[in-house]
RODO-2510 file (C-alpha; in nm, 4 decimals, decimal comma):
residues 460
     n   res          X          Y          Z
     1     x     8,0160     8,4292     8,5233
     2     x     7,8989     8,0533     8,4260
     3     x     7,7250     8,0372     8,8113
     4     x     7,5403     8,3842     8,7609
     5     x     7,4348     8,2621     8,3988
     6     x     7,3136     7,9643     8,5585
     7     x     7,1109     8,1521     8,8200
     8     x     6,9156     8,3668     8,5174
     9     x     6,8453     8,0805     8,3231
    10     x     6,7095     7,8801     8,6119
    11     x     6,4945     8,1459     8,7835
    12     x     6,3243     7,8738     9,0089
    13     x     6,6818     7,7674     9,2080
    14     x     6,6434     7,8828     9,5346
    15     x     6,8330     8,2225     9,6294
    16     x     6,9960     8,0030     9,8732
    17     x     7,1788     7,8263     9,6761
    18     x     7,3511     8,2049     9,5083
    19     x     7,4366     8,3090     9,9149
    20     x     7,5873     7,9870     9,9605
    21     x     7,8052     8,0242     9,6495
    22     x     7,9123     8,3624     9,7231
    23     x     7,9985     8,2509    10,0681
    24     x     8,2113     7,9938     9,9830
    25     x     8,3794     8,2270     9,7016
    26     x     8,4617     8,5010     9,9995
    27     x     8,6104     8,2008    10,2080
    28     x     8,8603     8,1094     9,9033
    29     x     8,9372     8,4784     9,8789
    30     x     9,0018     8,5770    10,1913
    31     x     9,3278     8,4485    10,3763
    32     x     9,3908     8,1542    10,5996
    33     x     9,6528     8,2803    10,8673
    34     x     9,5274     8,4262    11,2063
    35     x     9,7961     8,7456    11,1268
    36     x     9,5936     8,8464    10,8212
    37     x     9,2210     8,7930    10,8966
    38     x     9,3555     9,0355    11,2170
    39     x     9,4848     9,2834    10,9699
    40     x     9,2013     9,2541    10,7927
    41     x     8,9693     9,2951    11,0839
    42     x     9,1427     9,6414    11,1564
    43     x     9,1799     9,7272    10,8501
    44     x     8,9036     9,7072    10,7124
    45     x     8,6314     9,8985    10,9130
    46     x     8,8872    10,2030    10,9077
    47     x     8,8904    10,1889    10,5362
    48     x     8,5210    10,1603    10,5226
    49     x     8,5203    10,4360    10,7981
    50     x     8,7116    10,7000    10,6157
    51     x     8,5521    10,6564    10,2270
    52     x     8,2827    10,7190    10,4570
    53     x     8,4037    11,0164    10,5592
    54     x     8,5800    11,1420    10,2673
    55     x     8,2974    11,1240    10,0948
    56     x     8,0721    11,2721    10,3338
    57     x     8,3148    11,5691    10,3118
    58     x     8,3363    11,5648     9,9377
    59     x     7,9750    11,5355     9,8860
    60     x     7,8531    11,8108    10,1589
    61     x     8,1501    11,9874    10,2708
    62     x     8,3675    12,0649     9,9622
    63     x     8,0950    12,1012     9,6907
    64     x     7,9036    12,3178     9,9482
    65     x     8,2697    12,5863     9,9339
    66     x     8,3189    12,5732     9,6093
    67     x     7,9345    12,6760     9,5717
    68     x     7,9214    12,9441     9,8013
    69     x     8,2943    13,0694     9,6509
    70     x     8,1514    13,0599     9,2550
    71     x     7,8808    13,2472     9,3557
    72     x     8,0465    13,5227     9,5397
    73     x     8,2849    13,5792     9,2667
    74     x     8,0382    13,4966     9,0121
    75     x     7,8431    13,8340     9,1936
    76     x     8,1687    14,0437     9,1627
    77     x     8,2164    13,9663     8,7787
    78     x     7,8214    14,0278     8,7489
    79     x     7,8738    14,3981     8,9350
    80     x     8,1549    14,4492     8,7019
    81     x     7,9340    14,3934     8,3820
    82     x     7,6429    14,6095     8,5201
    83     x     7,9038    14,9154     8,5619
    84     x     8,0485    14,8916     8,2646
    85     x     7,6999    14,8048     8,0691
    86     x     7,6100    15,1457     8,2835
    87     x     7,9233    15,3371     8,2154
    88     x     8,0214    15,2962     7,8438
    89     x     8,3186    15,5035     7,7940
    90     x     8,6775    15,3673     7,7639
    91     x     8,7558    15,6080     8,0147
    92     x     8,4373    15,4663     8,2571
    93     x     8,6037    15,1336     8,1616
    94     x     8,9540    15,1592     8,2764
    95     x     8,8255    15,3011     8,6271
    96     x     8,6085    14,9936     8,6395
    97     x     8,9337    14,7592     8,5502
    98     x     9,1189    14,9469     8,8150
    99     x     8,8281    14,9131     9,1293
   100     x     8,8205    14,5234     8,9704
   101     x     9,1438    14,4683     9,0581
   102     x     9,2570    14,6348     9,3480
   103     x     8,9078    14,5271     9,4853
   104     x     8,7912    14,2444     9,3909
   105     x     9,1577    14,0939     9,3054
   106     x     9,0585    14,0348     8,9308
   107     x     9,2295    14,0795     8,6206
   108     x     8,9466    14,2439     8,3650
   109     x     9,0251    14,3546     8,0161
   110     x     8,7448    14,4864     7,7736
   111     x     8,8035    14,3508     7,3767
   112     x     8,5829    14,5185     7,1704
   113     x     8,4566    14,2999     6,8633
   114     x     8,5896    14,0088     7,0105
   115     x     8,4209    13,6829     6,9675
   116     x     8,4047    13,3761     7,2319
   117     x     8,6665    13,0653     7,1590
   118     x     8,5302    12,7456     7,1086
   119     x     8,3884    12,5446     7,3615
   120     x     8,6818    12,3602     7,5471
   121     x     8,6292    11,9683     7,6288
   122     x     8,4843    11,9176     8,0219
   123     x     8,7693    11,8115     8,2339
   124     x     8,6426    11,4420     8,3781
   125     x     8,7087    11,5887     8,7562
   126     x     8,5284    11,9033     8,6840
   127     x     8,3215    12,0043     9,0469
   128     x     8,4545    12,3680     8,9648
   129     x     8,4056    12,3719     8,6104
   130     x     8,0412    12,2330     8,6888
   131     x     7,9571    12,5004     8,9875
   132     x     8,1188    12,7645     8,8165
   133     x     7,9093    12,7620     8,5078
   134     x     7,5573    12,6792     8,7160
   135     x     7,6386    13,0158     8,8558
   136     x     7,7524    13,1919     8,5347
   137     x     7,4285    13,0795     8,4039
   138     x     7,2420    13,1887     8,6878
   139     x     7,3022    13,5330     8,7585
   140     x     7,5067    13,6818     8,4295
   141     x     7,2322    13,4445     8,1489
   142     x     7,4962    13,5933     7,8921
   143     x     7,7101    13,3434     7,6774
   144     x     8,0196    13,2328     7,8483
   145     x     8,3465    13,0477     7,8307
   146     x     8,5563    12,9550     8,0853
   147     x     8,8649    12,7435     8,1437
   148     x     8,9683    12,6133     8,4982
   149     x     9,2686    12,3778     8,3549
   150     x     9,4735    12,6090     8,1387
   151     x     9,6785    12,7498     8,4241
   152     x     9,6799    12,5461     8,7483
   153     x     9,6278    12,8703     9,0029
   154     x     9,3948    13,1161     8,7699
   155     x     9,0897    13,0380     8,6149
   156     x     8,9439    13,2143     8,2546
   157     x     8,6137    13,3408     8,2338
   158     x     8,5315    13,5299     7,9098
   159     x     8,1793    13,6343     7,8526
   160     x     7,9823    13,8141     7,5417
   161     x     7,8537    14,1475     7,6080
   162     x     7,6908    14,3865     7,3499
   163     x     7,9724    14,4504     7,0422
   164     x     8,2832    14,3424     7,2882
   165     x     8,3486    14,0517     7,4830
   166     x     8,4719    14,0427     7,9120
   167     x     8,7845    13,8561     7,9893
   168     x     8,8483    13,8024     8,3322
   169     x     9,1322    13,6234     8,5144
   170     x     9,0441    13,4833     8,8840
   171     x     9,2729    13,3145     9,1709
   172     x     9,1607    12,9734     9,1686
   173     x     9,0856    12,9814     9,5460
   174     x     8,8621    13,2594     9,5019
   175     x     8,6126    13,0233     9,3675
   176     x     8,7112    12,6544     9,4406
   177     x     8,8324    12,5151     9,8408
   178     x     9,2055    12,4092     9,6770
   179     x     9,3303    12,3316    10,0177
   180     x     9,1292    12,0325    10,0948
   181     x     9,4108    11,7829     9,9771
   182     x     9,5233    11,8606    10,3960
   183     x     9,2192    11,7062    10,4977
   184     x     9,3107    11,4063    10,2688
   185     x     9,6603    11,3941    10,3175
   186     x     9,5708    11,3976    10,7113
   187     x     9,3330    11,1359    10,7118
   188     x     9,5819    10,8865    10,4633
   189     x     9,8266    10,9863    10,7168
   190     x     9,6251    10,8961    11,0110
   191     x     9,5098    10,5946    10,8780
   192     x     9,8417    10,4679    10,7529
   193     x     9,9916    10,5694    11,1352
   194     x     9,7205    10,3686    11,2715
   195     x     9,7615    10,0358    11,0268
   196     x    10,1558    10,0721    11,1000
   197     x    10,1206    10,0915    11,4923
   198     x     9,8478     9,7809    11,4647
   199     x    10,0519     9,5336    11,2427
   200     x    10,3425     9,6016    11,5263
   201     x    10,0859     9,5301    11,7914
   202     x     9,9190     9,2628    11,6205
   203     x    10,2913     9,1023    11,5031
   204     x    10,3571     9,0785    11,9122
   205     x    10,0578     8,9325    11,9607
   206     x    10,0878     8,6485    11,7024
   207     x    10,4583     8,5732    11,8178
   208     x    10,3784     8,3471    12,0560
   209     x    10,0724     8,1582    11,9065
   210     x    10,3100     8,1126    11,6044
   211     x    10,5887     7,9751    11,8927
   212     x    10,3437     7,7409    12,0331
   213     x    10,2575     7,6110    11,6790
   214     x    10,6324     7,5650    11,6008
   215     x    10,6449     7,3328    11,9451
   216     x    10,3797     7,1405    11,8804
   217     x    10,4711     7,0015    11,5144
   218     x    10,7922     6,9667    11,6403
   219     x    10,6898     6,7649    11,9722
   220     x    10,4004     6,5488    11,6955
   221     x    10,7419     6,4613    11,4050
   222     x    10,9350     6,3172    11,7764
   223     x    11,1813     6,5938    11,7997
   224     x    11,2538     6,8046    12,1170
   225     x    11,0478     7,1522    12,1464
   226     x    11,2594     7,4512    12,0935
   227     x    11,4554     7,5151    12,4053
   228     x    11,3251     7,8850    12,4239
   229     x    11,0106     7,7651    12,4246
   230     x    10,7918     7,9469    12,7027
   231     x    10,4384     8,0592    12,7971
   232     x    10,4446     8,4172    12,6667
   233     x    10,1657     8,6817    12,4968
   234     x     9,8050     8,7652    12,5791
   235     x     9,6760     8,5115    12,9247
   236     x     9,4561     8,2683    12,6554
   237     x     9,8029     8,2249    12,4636
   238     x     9,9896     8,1691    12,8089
   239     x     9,7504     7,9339    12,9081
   240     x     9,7377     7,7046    12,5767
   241     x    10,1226     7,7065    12,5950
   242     x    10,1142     7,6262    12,9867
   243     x     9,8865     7,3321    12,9144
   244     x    10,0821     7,2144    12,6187
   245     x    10,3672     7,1889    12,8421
   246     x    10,1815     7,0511    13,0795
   247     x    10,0295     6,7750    12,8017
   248     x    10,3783     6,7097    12,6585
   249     x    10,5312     6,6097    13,0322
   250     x    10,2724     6,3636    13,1136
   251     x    10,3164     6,1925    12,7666
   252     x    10,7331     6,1949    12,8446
   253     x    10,6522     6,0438    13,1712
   254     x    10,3954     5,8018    13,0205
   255     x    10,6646     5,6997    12,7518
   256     x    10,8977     5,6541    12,9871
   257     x    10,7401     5,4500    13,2617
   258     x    10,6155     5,2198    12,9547
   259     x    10,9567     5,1510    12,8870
   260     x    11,0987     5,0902    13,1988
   261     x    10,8274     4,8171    13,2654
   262     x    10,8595     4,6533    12,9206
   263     x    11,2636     4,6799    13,0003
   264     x    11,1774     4,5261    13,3378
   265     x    11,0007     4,2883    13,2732
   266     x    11,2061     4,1421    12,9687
   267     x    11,4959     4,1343    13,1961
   268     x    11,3283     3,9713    13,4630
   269     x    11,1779     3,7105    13,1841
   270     x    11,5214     3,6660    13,0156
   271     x    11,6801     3,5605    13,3830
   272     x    11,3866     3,2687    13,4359
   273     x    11,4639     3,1390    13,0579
   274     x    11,8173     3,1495    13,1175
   275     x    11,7745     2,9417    13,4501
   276     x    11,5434     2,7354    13,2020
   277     x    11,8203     2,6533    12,9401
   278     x    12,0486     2,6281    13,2156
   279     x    11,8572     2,3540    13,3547
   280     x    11,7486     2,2198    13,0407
   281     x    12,1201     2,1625    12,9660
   282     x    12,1696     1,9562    13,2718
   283     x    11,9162     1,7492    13,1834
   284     x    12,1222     1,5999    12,8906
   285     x    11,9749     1,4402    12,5866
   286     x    11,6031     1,3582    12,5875
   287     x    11,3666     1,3626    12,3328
   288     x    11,1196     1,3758    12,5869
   289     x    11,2435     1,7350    12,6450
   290     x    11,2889     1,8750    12,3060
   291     x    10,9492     2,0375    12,3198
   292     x    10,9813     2,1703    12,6487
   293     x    11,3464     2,3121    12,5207
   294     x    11,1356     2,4997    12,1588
   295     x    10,9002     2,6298    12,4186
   296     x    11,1991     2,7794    12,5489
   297     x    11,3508     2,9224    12,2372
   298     x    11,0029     3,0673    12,1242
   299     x    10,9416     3,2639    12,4725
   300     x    11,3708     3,3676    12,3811
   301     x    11,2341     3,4647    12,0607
   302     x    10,9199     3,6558    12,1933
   303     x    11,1525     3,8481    12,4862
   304     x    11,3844     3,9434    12,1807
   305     x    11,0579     4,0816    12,0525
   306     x    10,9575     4,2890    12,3456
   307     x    11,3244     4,4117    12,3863
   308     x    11,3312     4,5553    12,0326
   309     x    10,9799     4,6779    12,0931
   310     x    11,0801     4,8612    12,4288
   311     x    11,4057     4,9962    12,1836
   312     x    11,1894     5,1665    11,9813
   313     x    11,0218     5,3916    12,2572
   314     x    11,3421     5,5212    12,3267
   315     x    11,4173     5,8828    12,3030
   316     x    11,6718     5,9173    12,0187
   317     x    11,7685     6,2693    11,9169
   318     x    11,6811     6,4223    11,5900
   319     x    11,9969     6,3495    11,2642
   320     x    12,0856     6,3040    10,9376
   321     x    12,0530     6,0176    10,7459
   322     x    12,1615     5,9107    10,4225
   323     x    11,8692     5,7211    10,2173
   324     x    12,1102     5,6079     9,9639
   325     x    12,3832     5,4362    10,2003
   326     x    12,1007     5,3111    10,4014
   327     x    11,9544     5,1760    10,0615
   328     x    12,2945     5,0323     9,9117
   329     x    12,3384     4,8575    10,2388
   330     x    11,9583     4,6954    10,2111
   331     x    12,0614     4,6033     9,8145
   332     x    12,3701     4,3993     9,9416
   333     x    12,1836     4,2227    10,1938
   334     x    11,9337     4,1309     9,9347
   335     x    12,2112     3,9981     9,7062
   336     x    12,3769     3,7729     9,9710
   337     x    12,0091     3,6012     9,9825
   338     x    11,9829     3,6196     9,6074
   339     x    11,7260     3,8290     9,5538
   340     x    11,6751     4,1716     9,3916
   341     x    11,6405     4,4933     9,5317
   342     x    11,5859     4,8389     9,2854
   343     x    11,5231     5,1720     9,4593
   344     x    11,4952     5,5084     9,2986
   345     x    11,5621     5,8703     9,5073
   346     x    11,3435     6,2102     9,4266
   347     x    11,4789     6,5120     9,5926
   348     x    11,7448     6,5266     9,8604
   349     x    11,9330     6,2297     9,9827
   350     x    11,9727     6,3111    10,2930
   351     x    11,6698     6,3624    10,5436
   352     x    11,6368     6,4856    10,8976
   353     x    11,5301     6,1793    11,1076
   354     x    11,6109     5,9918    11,4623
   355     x    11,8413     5,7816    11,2176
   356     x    11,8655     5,4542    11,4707
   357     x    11,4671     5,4547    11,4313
   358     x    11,4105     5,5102    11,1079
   359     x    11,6906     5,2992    11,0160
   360     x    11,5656     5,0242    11,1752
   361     x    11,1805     5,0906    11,0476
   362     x    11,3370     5,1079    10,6587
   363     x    11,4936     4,7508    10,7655
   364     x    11,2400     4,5954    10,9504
   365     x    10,9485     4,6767    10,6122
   366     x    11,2851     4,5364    10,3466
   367     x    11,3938     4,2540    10,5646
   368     x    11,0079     4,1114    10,5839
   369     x    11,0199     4,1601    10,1899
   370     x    11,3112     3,9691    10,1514
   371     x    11,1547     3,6621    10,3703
   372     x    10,8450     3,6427    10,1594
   373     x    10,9362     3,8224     9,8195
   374     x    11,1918     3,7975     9,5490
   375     x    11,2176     4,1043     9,3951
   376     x    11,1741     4,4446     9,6314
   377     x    11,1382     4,8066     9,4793
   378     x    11,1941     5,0838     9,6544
   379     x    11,0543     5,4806     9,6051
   380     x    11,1950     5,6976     9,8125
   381     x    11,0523     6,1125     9,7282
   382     x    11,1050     6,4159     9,9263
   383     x    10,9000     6,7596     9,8951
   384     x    10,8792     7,0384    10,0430
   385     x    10,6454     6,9009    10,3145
   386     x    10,6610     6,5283    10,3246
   387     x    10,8619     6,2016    10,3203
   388     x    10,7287     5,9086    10,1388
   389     x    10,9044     5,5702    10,0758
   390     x    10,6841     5,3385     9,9048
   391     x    10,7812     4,9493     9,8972
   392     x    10,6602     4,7063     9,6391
   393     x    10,7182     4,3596     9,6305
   394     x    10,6512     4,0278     9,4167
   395     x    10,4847     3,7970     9,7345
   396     x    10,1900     3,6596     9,8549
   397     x    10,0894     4,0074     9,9894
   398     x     9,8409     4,0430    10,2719
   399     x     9,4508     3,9761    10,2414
   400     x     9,2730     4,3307    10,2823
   401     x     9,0529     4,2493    10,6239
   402     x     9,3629     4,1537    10,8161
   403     x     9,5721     4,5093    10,7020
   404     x     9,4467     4,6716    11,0362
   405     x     9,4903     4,3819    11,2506
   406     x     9,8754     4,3173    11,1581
   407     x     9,9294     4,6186    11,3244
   408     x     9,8574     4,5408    11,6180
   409     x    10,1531     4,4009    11,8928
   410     x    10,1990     4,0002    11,8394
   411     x     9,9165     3,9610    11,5584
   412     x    10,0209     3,6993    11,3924
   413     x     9,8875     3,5741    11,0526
   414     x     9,8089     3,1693    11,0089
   415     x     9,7846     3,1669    10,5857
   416     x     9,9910     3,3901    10,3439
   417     x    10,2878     3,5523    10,4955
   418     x    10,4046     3,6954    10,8338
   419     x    10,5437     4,0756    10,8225
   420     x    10,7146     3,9688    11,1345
   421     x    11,0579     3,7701    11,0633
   422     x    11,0956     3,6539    11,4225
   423     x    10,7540     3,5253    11,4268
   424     x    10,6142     3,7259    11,7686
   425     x    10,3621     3,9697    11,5512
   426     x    10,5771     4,2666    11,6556
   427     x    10,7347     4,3553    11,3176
   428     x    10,4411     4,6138    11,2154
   429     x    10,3790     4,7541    11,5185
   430     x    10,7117     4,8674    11,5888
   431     x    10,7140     4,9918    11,2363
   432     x    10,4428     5,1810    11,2624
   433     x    10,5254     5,3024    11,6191
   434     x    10,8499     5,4443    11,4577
   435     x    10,7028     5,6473    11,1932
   436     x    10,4032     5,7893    11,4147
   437     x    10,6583     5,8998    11,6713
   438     x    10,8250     6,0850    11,3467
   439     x    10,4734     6,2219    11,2772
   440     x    10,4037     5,9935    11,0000
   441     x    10,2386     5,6708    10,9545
   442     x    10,2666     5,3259    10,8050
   443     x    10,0151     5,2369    10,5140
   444     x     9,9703     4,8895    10,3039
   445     x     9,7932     4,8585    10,0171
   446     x     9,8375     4,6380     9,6806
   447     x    10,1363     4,6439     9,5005
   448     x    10,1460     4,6654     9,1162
   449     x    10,3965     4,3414     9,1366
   450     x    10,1143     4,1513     9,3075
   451     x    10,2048     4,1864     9,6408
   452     x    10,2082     4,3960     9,8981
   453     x    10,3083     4,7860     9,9121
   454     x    10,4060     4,9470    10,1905
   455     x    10,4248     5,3165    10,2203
   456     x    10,5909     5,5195    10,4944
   457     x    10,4750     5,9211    10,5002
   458     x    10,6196     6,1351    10,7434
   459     x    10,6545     6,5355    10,7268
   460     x    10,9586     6,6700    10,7165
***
């Protein structure tokens, strides 16, 4: 009401702007899933269809009956009154109640110095009461009173003649088309066969979209598609579902040939350091040597890194894990190192994970905490929908152009602090790697202790 008050008191707003309103107000209203706007589809036009129709039918059809059935007993009742108005005597009179009844099927009775009741209140459906009385008044212009409610299958019609008064009882479909309710009840029926038969159709239709949807967040969170899983419905639907399969095999293979070369070529890398130290060892004591021998340990420490970074592409199936073990076992680790770690748990405890990899992506964000912080707080909150675990800690934190770049594989920062505690730049990145292959992601912000927060947020 406050938009449309708006409109009148600013008559120079374009009309625009009122279409654009409504049409946004019909896209809130109407619903979201591809079952119901197809319901809707159907449904609709055959509801607009048959008011159509029904009142099409009302309007001409039925009102045109009833008409032509008032009038034609409204003529008997109007012979009646000219024979007895001609024929005067009581005996005349009962003749003329006998023709009227084994005739014209209607129950006449003569009171003499009778007087007409009092007008009755118009029924609110009243097409007969209405028709009736046009007709009365038409061909009879005597005073009248009539009741079409007072018994559901006659009809009263009492009218004033000269010292006596003419009741007459009528069938009700003598003068009104009382069987049209089977052209309603037909059409409801119809329609209602019709709806029923659709939503059945439509349901089997939908199936398989809905099927392809349920694969697709499953194969996007990092857990395997349903095994029952196949191409089925209408050839569009096939088709999406044959090239999601099709998508989802060449991302496998992709995964896995990444792997196996980072796996390679770590091995290979490890065998020529080892060879190295080997060497190295030989070579006995010689200062000379030490920084030949770090070089060593740093390229040991970097291989480490691409190990545990070619660890976290591997396929894992989907488990439980316990958040407040995990937790407990973080807290005791933080003790050992004296330092403090709080967490807090809304919702269920346990959540449906690849536990190795989330385990490790929970560890990797505390132990890079513990390195630079002293006091770590953990939020851990599950809905209905998501996963968030939100950690906020007391160090340096992380300037805000470099919270991109940390991300990427061996960034590493020169000022501040390092988020990776073996020093190659691969902590975040294999973080965030995890949680993305959960269907989540990895976000840093400030922290309200002053340093850095860290938020995981993956659906569940």
């Amino acid at each position: 009401m406050a938009i449309f008050d708006s409109l009148r008191r600013d008559p120079d707003r374009p009309p625009q702007f009122g279409l654009r309103w409504m049409s946004r107000w019909l896209r809130r209203q109407l619903p979201t899933g591809l079952y119901a706007r197809s319901l809707l589809i159907i449904i609709l036009p055959m509801l607009i269809l048959q008011t159509v129709l029904a009142f099409l039918f009302m309007e001409r059809h039925w009102q045109m009956v009833t008409q032509r059935l008032s009038s034609a007993v409204t003529r008997d009742i109007a012979a009646v009154i000219d024979l007895i108005e001609t024929y005067p005597s009581a005996e005349d009179n009962a003749i003329m109640v006998r023709i009227a009844r084994q005739r014209l099927n209607l129950a006449v009775s003569v009171e003499t110095n009778g007087e007409l009741p009092a007008p009755r209140p118009k029924p609110f459906f009243s097409i007969l009461d209405q028709i009736l009385s046009d007709q009365i008044t038409s061909q009879i212009r005597r005073p009248f009173w009539i009741d079409t409610v007072g018994d559901s299958k006659l009809i009263e019609i009492r009218i004033k003649l000269d010292g006596k008064v003419l009741r007459i009882f009528a069938n009700r479909n003598q003068a009104y088309a009382s069987n049209t309710h089977i052209f309603l009840l037909w059409m409801v029926g119809t329609a209602l066969v019709l709806i029923i038969i659709s939503t059945l159709f439509l349901r089997g239709q939908i199936r398989p979209i809905l099927s392809l949807a349920r694969a697709a967040e499953s194969f996007g969170k990092g857990q395997k598609p349903p095994e029952d899983f196949s191409p089925r419905g209408a050839d569009e639907v096939r088709r999406a579902g044959l090239a999601f399969i099709l998508m989802r095999e060449r991302i496998e293979r992709q995964m896995e040939q990444r792997t196996a070369m980072l796996t390679g070529v770590s091995h290979d890398l490890r065998t020529i350091l080892t060879r190295f130290k080997l060497q190295l060892a030989l070579a006995g004591d010689n200062p000379e040597l030490d920084a030949l021998g770090q070089d060593v340990e740093d390229m040991q420490t970097m291989l480490e890194g691409y190990m545990a970074f070619a660890r976290g592409e591997a396929e894992e199936d989907l488990g439980t894990l316990d958040l407040r073990a995990l937790f407990d076992k973080l807290q005791n680790d933080f003790a050992l190192h004296g330092k403090s770690l709080t967490y807090g748990i809304q919702g269920e405890e346990e959540i449906s994970v690849r536990p190795n990899a989330f385990a490790r992506l929970v560890g990797n964000l505390a132990s890079n905490a513990m390195r630079y912080a002293n006091r770590l707080e953990i939020d851990a909150r599950q809905s209905a929908k998501w996963l968030t675990v939100v950690f906020d800690d007391d160090g340096p934190g992380i300037a805000r152009e470099f919270r991109d770049d940390v991300f990427k594989p061996f960034f590493r920062l020169d000022e501040a602090r390092n988020l990776d505690a073996s020093g190659t730049g691969l902590g975040l990145a294999i973080a965030r790697d995890i949680a993305r292959s959960h269907g989540g992601n990895v976000m840093l912000a400030d922290s309200p202790l002053g340093g850095l927060r860290a938020t995981i947020r993956i659906p569940v």
